[in-house]
N, CA, C and O atoms as CSV, one atom per row, in Angstrom:
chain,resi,resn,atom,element,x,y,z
A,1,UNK,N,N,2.357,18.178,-18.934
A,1,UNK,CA,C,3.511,17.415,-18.493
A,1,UNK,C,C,4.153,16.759,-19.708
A,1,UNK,O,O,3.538,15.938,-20.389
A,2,UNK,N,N,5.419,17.143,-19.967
A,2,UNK,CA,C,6.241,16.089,-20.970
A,2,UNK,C,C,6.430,14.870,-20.549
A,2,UNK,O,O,6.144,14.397,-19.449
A,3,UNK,N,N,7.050,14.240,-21.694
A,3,UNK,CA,C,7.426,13.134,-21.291
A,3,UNK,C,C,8.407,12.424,-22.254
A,3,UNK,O,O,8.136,12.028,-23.388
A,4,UNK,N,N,9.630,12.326,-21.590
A,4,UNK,CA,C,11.229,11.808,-22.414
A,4,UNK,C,C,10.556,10.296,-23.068
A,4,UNK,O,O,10.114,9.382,-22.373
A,5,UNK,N,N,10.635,10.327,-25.060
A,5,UNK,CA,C,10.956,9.121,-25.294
A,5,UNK,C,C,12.055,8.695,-26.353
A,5,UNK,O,O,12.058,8.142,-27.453
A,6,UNK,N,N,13.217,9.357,-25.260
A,6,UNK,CA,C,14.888,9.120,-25.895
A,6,UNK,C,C,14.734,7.342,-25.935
A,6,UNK,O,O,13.937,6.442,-25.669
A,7,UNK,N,N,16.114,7.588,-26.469
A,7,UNK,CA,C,16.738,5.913,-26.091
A,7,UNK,C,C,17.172,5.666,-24.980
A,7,UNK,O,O,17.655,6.517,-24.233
A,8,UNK,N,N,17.057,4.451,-24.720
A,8,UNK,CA,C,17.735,4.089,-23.262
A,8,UNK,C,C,19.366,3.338,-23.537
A,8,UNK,O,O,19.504,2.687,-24.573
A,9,UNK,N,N,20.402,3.453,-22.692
A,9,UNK,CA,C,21.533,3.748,-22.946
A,9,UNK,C,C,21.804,2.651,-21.924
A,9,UNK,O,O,21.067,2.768,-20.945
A,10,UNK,N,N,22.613,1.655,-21.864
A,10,UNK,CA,C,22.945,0.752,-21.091
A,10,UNK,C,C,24.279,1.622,-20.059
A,10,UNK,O,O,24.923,2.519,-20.604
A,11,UNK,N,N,24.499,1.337,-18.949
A,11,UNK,CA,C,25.089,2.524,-17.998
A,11,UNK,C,C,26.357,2.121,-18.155
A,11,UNK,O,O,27.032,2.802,-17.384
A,12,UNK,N,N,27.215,1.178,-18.900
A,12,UNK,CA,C,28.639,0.649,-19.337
A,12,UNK,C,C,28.952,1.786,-20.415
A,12,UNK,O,O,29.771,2.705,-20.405
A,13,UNK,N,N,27.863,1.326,-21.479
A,13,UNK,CA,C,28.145,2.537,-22.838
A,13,UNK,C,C,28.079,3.949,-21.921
A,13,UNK,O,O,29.194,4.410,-21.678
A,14,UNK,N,N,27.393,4.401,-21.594
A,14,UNK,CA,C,27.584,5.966,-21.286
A,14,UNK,C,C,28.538,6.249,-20.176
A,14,UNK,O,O,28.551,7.396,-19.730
A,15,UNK,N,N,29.467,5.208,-19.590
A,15,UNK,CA,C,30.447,5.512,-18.992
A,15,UNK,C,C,31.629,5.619,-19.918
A,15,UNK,O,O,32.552,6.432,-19.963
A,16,UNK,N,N,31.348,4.618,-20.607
A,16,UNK,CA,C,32.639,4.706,-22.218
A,16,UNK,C,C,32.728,6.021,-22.687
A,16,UNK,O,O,33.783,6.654,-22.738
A,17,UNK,N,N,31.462,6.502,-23.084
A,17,UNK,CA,C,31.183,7.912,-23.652
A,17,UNK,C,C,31.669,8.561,-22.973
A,17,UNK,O,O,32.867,8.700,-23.217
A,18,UNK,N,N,31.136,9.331,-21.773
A,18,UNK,CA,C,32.069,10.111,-20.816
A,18,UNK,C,C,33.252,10.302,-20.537
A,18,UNK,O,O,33.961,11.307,-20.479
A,19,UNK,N,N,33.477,8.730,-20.287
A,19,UNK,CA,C,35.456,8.853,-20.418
A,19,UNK,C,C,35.906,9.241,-21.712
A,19,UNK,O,O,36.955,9.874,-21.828
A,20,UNK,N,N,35.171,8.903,-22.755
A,20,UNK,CA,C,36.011,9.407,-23.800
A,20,UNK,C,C,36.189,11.047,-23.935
A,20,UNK,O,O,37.166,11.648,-24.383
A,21,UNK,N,N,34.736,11.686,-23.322
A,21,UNK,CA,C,34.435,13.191,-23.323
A,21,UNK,C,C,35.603,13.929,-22.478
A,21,UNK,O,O,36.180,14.984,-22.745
A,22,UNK,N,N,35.805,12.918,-21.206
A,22,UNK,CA,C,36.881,13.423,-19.982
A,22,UNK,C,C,37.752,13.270,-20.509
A,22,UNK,O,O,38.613,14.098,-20.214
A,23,UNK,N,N,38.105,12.409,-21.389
A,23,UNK,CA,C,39.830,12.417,-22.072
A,23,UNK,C,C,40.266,13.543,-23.090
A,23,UNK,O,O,41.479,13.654,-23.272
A,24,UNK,N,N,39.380,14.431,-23.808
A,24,UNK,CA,C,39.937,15.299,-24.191
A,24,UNK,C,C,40.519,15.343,-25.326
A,24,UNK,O,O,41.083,16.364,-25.719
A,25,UNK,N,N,40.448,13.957,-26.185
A,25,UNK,CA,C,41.456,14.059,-27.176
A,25,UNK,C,C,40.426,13.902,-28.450
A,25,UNK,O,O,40.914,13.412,-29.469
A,26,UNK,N,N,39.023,14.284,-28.472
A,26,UNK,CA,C,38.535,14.298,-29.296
A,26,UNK,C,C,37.149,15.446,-28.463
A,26,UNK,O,O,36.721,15.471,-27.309
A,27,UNK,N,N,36.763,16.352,-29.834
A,27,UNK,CA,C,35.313,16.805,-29.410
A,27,UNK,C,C,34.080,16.311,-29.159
A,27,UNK,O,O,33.515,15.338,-29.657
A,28,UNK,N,N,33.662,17.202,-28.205
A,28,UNK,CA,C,32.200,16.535,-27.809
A,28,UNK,C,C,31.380,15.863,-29.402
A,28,UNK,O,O,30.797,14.798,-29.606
A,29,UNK,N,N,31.686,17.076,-30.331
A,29,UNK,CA,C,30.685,16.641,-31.639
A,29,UNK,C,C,31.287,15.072,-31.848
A,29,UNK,O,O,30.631,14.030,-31.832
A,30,UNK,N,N,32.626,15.221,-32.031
A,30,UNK,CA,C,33.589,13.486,-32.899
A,30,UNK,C,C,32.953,12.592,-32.215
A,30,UNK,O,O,32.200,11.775,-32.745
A,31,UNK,N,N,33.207,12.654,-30.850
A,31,UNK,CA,C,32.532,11.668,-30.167
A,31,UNK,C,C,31.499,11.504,-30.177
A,31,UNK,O,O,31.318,10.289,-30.099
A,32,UNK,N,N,30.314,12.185,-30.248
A,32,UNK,CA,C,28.864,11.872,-30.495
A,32,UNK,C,C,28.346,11.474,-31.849
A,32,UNK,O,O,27.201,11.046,-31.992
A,33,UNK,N,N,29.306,11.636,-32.973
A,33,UNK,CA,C,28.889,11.065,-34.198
A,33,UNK,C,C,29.883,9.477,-34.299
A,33,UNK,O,O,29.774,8.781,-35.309
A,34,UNK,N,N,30.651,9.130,-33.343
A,34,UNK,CA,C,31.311,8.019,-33.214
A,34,UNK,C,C,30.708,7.271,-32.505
A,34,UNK,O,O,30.924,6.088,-32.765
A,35,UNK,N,N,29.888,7.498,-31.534
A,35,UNK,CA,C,29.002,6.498,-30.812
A,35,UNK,C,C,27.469,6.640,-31.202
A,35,UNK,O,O,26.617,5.799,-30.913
A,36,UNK,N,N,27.242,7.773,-31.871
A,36,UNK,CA,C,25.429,7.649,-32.647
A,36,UNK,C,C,24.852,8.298,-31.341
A,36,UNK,O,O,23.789,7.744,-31.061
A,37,UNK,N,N,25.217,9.376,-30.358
A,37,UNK,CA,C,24.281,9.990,-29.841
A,37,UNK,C,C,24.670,11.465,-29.935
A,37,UNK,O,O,25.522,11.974,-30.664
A,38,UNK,N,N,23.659,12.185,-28.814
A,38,UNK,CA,C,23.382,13.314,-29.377
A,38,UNK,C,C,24.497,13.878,-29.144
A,38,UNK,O,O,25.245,12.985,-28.744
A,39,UNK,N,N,25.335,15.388,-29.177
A,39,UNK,CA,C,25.996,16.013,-28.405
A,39,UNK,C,C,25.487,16.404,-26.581
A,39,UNK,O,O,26.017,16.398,-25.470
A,40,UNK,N,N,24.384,16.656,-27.089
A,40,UNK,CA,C,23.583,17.256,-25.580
A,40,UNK,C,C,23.922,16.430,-24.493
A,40,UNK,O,O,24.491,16.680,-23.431
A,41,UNK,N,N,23.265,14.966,-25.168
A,41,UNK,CA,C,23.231,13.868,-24.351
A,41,UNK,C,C,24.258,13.747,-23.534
A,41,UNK,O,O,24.145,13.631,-22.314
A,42,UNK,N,N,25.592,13.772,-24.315
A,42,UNK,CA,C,26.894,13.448,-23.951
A,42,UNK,C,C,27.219,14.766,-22.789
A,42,UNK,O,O,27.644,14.800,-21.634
A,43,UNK,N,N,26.974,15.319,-23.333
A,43,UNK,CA,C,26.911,17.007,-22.006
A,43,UNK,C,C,25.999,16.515,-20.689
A,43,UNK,O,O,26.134,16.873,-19.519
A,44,UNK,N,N,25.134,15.683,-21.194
A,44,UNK,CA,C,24.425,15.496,-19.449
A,44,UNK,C,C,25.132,14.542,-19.230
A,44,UNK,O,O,26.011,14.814,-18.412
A,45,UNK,N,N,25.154,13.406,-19.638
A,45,UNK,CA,C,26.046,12.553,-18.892
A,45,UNK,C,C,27.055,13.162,-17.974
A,45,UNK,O,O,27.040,13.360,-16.759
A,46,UNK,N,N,28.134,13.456,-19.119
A,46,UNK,CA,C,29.011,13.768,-18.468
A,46,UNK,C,C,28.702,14.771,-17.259
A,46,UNK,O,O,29.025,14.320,-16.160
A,47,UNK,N,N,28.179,15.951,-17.262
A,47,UNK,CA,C,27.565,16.268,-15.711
A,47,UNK,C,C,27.323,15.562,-14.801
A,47,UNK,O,O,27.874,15.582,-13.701
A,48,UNK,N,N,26.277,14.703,-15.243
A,48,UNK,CA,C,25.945,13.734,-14.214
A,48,UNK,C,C,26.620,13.124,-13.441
A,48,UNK,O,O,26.240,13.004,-12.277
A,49,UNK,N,N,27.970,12.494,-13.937
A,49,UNK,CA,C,29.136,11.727,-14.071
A,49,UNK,C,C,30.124,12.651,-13.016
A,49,UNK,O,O,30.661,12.209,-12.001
A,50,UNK,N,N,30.198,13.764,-13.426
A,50,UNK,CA,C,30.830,14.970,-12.576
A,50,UNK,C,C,29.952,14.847,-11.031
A,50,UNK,O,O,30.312,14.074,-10.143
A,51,UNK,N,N,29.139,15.466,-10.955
A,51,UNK,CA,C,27.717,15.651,-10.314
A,51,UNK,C,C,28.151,14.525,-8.949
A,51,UNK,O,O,28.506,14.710,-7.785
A,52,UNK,N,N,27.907,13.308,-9.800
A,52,UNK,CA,C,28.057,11.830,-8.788
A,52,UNK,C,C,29.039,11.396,-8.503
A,52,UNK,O,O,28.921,10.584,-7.585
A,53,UNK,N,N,30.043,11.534,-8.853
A,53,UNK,CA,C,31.162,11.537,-8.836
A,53,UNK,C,C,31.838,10.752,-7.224
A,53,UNK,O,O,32.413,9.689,-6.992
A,54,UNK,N,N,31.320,12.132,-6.214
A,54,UNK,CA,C,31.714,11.947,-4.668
A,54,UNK,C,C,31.003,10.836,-3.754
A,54,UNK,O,O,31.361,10.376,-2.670
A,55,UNK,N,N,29.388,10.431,-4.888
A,55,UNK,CA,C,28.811,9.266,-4.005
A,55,UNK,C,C,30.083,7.454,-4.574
A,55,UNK,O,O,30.567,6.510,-3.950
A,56,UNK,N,N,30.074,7.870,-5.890
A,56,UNK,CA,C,30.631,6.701,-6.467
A,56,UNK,C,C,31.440,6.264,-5.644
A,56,UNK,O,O,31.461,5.063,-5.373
A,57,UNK,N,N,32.511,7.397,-4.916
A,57,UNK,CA,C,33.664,6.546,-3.957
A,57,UNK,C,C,33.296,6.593,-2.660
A,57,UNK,O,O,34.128,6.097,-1.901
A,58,UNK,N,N,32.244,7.061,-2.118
A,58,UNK,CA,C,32.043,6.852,-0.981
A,58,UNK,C,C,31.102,5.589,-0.762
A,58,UNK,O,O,31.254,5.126,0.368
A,59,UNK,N,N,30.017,4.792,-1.665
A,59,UNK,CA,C,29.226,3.226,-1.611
A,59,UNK,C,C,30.195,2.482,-0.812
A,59,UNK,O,O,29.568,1.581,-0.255
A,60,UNK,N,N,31.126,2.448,-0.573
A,60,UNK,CA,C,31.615,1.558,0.726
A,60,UNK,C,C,31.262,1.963,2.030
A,60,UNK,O,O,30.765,1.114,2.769
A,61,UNK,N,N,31.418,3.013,2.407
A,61,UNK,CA,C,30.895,3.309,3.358
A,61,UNK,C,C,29.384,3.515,3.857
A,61,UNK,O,O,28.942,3.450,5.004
A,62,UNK,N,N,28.582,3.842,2.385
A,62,UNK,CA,C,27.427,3.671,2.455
A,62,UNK,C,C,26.488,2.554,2.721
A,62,UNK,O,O,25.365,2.750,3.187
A,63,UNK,N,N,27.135,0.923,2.305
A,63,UNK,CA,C,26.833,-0.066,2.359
A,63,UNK,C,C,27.067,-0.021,3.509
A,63,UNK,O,O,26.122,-0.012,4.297
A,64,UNK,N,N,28.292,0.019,3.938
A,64,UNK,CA,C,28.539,-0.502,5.653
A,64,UNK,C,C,27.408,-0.333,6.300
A,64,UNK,O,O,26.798,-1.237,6.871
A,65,UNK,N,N,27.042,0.938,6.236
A,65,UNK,CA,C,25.818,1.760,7.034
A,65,UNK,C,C,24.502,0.736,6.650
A,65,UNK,O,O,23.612,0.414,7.437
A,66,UNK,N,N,24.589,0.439,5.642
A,66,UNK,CA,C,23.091,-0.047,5.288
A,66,UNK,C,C,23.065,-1.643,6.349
A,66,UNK,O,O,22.404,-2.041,7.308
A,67,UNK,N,N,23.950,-2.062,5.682
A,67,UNK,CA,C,24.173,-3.467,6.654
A,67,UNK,C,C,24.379,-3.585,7.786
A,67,UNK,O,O,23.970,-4.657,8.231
A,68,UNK,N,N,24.985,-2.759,8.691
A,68,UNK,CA,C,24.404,-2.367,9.625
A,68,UNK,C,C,22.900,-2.315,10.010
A,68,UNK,O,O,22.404,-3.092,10.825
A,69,UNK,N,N,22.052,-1.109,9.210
A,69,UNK,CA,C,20.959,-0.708,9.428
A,69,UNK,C,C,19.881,-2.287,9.546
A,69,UNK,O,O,18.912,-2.588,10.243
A,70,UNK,N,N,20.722,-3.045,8.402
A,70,UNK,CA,C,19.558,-4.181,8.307
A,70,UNK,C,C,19.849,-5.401,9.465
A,70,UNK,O,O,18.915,-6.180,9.656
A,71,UNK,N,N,21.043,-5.592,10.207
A,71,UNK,CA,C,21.348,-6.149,11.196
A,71,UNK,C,C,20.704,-5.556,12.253
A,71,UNK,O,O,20.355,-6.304,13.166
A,72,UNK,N,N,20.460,-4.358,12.341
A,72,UNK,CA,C,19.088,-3.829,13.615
A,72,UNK,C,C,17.946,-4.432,13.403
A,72,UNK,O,O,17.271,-5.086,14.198
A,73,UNK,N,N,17.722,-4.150,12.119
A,73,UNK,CA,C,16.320,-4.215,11.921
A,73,UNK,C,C,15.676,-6.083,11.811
A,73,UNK,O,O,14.574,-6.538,12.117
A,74,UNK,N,N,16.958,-6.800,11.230
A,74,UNK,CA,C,16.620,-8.153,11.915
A,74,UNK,C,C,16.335,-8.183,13.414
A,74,UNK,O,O,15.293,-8.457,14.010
A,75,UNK,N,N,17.146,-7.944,13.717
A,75,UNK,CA,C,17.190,-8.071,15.613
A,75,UNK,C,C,16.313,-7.451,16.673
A,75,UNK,O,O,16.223,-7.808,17.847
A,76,UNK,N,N,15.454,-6.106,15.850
A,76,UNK,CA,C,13.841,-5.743,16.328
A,76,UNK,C,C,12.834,-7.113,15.380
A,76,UNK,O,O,11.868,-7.848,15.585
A,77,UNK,N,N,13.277,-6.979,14.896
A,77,UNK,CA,C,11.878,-8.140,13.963
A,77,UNK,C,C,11.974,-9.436,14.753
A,77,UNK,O,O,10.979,-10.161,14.785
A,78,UNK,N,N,13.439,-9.906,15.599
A,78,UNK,CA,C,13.108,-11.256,15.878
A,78,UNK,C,C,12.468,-10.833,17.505
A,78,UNK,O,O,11.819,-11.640,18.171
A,79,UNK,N,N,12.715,-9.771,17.855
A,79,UNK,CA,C,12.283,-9.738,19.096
A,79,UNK,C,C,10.644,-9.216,19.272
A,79,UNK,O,O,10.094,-9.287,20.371
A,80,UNK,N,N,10.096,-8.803,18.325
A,80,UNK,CA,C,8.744,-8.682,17.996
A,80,UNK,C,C,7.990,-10.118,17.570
A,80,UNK,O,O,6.891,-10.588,17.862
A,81,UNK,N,N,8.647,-10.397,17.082
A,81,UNK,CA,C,7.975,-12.145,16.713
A,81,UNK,C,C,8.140,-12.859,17.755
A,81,UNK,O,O,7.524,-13.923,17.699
A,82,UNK,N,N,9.050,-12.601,19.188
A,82,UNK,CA,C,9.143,-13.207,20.659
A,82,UNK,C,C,7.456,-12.567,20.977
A,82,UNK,O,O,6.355,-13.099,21.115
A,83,UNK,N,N,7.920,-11.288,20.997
A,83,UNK,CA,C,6.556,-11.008,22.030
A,83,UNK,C,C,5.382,-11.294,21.511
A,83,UNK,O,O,4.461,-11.527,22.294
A,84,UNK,N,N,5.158,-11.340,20.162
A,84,UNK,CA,C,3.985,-11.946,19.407
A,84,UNK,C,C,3.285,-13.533,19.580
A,84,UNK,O,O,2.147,-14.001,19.560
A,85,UNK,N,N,4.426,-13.955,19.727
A,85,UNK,CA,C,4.196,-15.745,20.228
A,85,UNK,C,C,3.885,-15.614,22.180
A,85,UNK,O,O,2.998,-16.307,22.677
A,86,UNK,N,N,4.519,-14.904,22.835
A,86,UNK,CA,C,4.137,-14.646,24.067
A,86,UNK,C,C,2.767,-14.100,24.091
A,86,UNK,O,O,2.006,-14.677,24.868
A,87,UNK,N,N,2.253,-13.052,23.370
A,87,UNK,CA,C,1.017,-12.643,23.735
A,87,UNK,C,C,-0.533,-13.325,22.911
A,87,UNK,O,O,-1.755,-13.238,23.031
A,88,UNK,N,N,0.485,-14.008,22.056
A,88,UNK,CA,C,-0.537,-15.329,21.258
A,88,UNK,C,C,-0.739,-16.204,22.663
A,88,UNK,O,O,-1.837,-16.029,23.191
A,89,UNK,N,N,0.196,-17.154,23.365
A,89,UNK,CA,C,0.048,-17.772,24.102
A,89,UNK,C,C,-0.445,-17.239,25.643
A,89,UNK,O,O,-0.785,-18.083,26.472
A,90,UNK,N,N,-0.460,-16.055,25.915
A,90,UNK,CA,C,-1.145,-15.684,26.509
A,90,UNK,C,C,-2.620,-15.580,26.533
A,90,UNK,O,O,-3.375,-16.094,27.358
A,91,UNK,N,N,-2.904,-14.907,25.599
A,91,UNK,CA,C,-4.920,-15.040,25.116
A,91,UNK,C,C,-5.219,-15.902,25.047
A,91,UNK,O,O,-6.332,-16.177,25.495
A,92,UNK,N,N,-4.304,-17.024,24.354
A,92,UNK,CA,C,-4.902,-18.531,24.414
A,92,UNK,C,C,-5.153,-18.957,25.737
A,92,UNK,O,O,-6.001,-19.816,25.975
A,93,UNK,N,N,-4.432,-18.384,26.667
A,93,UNK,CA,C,-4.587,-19.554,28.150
A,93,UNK,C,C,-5.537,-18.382,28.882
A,93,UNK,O,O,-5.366,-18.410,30.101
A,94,UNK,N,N,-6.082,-17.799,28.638
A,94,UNK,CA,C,-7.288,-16.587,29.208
A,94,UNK,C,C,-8.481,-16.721,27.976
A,94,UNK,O,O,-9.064,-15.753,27.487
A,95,UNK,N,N,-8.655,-17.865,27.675
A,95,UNK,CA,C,-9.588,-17.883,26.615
A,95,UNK,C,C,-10.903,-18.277,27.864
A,95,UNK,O,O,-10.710,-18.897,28.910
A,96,UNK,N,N,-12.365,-17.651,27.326
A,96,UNK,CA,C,-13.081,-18.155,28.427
A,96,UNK,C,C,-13.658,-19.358,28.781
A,96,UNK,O,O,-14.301,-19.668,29.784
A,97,UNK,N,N,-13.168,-20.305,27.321
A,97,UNK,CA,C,-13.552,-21.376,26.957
A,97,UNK,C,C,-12.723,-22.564,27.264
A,97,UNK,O,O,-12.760,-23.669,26.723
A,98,UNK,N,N,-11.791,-22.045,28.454
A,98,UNK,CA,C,-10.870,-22.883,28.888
A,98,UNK,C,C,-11.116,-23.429,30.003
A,98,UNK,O,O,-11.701,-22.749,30.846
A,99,UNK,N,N,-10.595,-25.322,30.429
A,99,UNK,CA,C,-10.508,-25.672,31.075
A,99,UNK,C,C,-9.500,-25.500,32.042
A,99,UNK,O,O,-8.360,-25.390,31.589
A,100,UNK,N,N,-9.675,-25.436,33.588
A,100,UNK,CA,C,-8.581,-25.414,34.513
A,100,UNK,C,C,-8.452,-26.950,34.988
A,100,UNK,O,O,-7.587,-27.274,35.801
């Protein structure tokens, strides 16, 4: 098994890079000896960048969904913590050690 120990690239700079790659007005090489990385590098990015492209503008709608998802999932959790206190207080009053 390999194992990548490139540099790590803060995700602002390699959007700079890319746009500069998408703009066209300089080569992949100019640009990679103007920012100190590889050519390659700049080739995956920019794929990547391509690649992701269709999620980047759709995260609004994706969030919606999520927040949503987590407004269910409050609203099973509070109703499980009902029946949990109901069936706590139930065993308690069927304990055999109880007075009537």
């Amino acid at each position: 098994m390999s194992e990548k120990h490139g540099k790590r690239y803060a995700s602002r700079f390699k959007f700079q890079v890319v746009l500069e790659a998408l703009r066209g007005s300089k080569n992949i090489g100019q640009i990679a000896k103007m920012y100190g990385v590889h050519p390659i590098t700049i080739t995956h990015w920019k794929g990547e960048f391509i690649e992701k492209g269709p999620e980047i503008f759709g995260q609004q709608n994706t969030l919606h969904e999520y927040e949503k998802k987590i407004q269910e999932l409050e609203r099973l959790i509070g109703h499980k913590e009902v029946e949990i206190a109901l069936l706590k207080n139930f065993l308690a009053g069927s304990s055999p050690g109880r007075k009537k």
